[in-house]
Structures are given as C-alpha cells and as structure tokens.
C-alpha positions as CSV (number, residue, x, y, z in Angstrom):
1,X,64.1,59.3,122.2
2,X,63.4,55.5,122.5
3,X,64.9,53.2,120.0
4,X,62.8,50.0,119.7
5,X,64.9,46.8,121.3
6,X,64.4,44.0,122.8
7,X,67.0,44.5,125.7
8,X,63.9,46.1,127.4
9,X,61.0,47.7,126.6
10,X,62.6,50.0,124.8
11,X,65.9,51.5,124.7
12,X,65.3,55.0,126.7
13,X,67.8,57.6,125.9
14,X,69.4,60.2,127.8
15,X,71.4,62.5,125.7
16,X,73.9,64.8,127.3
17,X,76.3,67.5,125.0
18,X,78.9,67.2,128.3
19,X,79.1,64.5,131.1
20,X,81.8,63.3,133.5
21,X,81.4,60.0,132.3
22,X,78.2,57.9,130.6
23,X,77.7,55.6,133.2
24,X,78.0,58.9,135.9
25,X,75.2,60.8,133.9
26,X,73.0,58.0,133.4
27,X,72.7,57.1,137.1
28,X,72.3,60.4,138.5
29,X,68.9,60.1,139.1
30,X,68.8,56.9,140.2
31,X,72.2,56.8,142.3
32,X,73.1,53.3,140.9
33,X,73.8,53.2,136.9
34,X,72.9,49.1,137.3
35,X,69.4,50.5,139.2
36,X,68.1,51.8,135.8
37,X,65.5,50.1,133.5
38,X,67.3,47.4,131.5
39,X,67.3,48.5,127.9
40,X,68.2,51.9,129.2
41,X,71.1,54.2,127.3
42,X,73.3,57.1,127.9
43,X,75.1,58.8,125.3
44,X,77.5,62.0,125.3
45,X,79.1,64.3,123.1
46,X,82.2,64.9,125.2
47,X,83.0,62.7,128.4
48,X,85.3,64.8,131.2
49,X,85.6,61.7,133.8
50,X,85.1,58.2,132.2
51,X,85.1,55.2,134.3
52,X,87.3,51.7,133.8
53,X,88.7,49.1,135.1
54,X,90.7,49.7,138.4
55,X,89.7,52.8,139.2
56,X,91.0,54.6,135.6
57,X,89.4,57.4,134.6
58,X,89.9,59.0,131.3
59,X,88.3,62.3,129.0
60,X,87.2,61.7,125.7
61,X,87.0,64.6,123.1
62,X,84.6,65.9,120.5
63,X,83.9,63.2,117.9
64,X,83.7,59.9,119.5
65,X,81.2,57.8,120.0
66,X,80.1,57.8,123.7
67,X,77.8,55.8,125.2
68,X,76.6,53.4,127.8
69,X,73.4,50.9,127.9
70,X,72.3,47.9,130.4
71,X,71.6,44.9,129.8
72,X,71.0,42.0,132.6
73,X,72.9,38.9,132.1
74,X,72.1,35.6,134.6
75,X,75.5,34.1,134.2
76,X,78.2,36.0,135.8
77,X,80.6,33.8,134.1
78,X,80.2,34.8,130.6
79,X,80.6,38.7,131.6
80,X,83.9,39.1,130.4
81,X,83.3,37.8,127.0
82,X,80.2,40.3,126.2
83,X,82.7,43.2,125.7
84,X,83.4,40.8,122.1
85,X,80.1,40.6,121.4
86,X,79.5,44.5,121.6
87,X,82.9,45.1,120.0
88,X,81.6,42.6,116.9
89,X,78.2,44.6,116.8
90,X,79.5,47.7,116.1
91,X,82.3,46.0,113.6
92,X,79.2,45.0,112.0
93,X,77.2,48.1,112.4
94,X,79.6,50.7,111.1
95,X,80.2,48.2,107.8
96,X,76.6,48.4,107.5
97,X,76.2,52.3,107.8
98,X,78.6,52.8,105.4
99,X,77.5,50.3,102.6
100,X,74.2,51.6,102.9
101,X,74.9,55.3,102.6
102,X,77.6,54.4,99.8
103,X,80.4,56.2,102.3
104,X,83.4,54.1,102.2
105,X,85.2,54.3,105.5
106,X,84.8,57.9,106.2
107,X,83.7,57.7,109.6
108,X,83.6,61.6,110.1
109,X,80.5,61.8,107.2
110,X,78.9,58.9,109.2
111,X,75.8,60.2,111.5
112,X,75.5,59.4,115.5
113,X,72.1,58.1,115.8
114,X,72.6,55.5,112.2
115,X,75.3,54.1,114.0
116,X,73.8,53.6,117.5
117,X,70.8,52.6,115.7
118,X,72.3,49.7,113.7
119,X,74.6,48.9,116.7
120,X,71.7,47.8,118.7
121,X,69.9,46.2,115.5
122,X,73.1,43.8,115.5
123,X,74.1,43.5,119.4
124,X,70.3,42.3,119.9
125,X,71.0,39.2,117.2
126,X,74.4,38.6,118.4
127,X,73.1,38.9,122.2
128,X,70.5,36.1,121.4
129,X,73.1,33.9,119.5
130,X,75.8,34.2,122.5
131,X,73.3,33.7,125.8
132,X,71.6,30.7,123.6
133,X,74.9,28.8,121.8
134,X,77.4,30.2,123.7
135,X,80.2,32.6,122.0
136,X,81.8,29.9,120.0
137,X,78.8,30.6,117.3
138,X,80.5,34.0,116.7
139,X,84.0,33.0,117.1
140,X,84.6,32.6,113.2
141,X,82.7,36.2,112.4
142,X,84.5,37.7,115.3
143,X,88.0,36.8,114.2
144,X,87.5,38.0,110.6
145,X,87.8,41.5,111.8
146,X,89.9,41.1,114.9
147,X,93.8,42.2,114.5
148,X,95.3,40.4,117.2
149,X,95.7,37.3,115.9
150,X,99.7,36.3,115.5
151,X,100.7,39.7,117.3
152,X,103.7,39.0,119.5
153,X,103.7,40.6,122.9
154,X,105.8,40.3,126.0
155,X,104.4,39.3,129.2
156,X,106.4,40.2,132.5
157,X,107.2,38.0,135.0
158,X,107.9,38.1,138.8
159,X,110.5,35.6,140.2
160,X,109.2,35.9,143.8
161,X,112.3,33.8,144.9
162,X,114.7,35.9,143.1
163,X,112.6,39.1,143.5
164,X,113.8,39.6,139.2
165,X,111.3,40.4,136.4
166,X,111.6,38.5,133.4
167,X,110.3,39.0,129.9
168,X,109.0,36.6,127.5
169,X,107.7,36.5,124.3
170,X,104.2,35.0,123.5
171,X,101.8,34.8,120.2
172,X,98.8,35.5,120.9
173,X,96.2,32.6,119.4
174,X,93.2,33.7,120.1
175,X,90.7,33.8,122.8
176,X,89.6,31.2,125.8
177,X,86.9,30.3,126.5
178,X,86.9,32.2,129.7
179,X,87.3,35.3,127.8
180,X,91.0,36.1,127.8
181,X,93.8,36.3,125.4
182,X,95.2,33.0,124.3
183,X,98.4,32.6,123.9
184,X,101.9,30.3,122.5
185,X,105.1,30.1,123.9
186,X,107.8,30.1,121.3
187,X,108.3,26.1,122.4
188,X,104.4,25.4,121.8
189,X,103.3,25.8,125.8
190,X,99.3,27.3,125.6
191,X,99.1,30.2,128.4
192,X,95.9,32.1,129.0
193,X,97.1,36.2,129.3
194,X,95.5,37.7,132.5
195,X,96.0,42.2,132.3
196,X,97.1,43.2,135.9
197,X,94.7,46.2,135.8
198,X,97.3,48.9,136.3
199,X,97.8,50.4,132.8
200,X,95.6,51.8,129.8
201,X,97.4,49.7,127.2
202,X,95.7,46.3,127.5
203,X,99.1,44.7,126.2
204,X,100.6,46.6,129.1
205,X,101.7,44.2,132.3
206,X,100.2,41.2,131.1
207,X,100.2,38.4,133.4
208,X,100.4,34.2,132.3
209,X,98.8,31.3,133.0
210,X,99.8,28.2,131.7
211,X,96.8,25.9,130.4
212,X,96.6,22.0,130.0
C-alpha cells in the first residue's frame, strides 16, 4: 500500500509475514537497503535475523512492531540524534491511537497499520522541526516521556597503566548535543557516555568523556 508522506513521494510498502531482518527484506531487490526510493518502508510480522549496531543480530517474535523506512539526511552530524526524533514520534503516535480509539494503554487491542500511520503523520512534523531548528526545539517534549533522566549507572574504566578496570557511578542529565547520554559525576564533573558497541543493554560497557 502507499501511505501519503512527505519523506518521498509516497511511503511504498513492502509487507512481509516472516523476514530475516527489515532492512534485509527491503533491499533484496535492490541489493542496497539505502539504494531504495526515499520514503520507502518495510515492515514484518516476525523478524529471524535483525541487524544493529556492531554486527548484533537479534529475532523478534509475533507482536511487535517491525519496521524499517529511509529517509535522506545532508548532515551526517545530526545522525545519531534522529533515533530521538523517531523514538518521540511513535511516543506521540501510540498516545494518539489510543486517545482516539478510547483504548487506554492496551497496546495488544491497538491495530498495526493506525500506529504506523500516525507514526509517520508525527515523524514528518518532528522531522521538519529537527532538520530546520535543530533538536533543541523538541528537547522539552522529548524529556516529558523519557525515563532516564536521574538514573544512576556505572561506567567502566580501563587504567591502561595499571591494566585495572574501575567503576564509577554517574547520573545521567540528559542528552548532548552530539547525541549521547549526558552525564554527572557524584563531585559535579559533566561527562558525555559513549556505548562501546559490544552488548545489547545500551547501559552495558559505557565508556566517559569528560566535557568542559
């Protein structure tokens, strides 16, 4: 089906009940998933081989929402902070869906296509608001459904000297401007979290920077 957008010309679908991974089935005619018409969207019932960062892979059962789309972005630099952009779109979309169909929360009474529907109704506003002011326009609406603000986590680190790991404790702030975690030492020092790529928990082997 095509959903009307403005990603593209329309959002072309390709709809799969089984698929290694989104990304996989959506560019197996073209070879490339990043070759296919911007707009363009795959979604799955069940995904065998999903792809990640670093090489993870993962399988996703029967009941969650699967899908892929492309969009083309001119600045490289603000890559990382689109994944908060998608992340507040569906926020918003799923709240919507569900005030509209007087549902509540129950997320298994809530239908496939309303959600990917409204997902792409808000990610199109919020798309235009981030590539034209920047993601500091959505930071307030953004944190208003985020959890991790004032979570404590520990972030390893390597004394190369000593060849010793140590372990401290940092509360996480908010986000930088580059798109990471930010973060406070107990004694106030500002650090920027980095993941090192090697687990499936995000909060897993985080890595510090120290700002300012």
């Amino acid at each position: 089906m095509i959903i009307a957008s403005k990603l593209g010309a329309g959002t072309s679908e390709a709809a799969a009940a089984r698929a290694t991974g989104t990304r996989t089935r959506g560019s197996e005619s073209r070879g490339n998933f990043g070759e296919l018409p911007i707009g363009s969207m795959c979604v799955t019932d069940v995904q065998l081989k999903g792809r990640g960062r670093s090489k993870n892979v993962w399988e996703s059962p029967k009941g969650c929402l699967l899908f892929s789309f492309t969009i083309q972005m001119e600045d490289g630099r603000v890559v990382p902070l689109v994944q908060y952009v998608v992340s507040l779109a569906m926020t918003e979309a799923v709240n919507d869906v569900c005030r509209r169909n007087r549902l509540g929360y129950a997320a298994n009474q809530l239908q496939r296509e309303d959600i990917i529907s409204a997902f792409f109704n808000k990610f199109e506003v919020f798309h235009d608001i981030f590539l034209s002011q920047d993601f500091q326009a959505l930071e307030n609406l953004y944190y208003k459904t985020w959890l991790h603000r004032g979570q404590r986590v520990v972030v390893q680190e390597k004394n190369e000297s000593e060849d010793q790991v140590s372990e401290n404790v940092v509360t996480i702030q908010g986000l930088t401007r580059s798109g990471y975690l930010l973060a406070a030492t107990d004694d106030g020092q500002i650090c920027e979290l980095h993941p090192d790529g090697n687990s499936f928990d995000f909060f897993q082997g985080l890595v510090r920077r120290k700002l300012g």
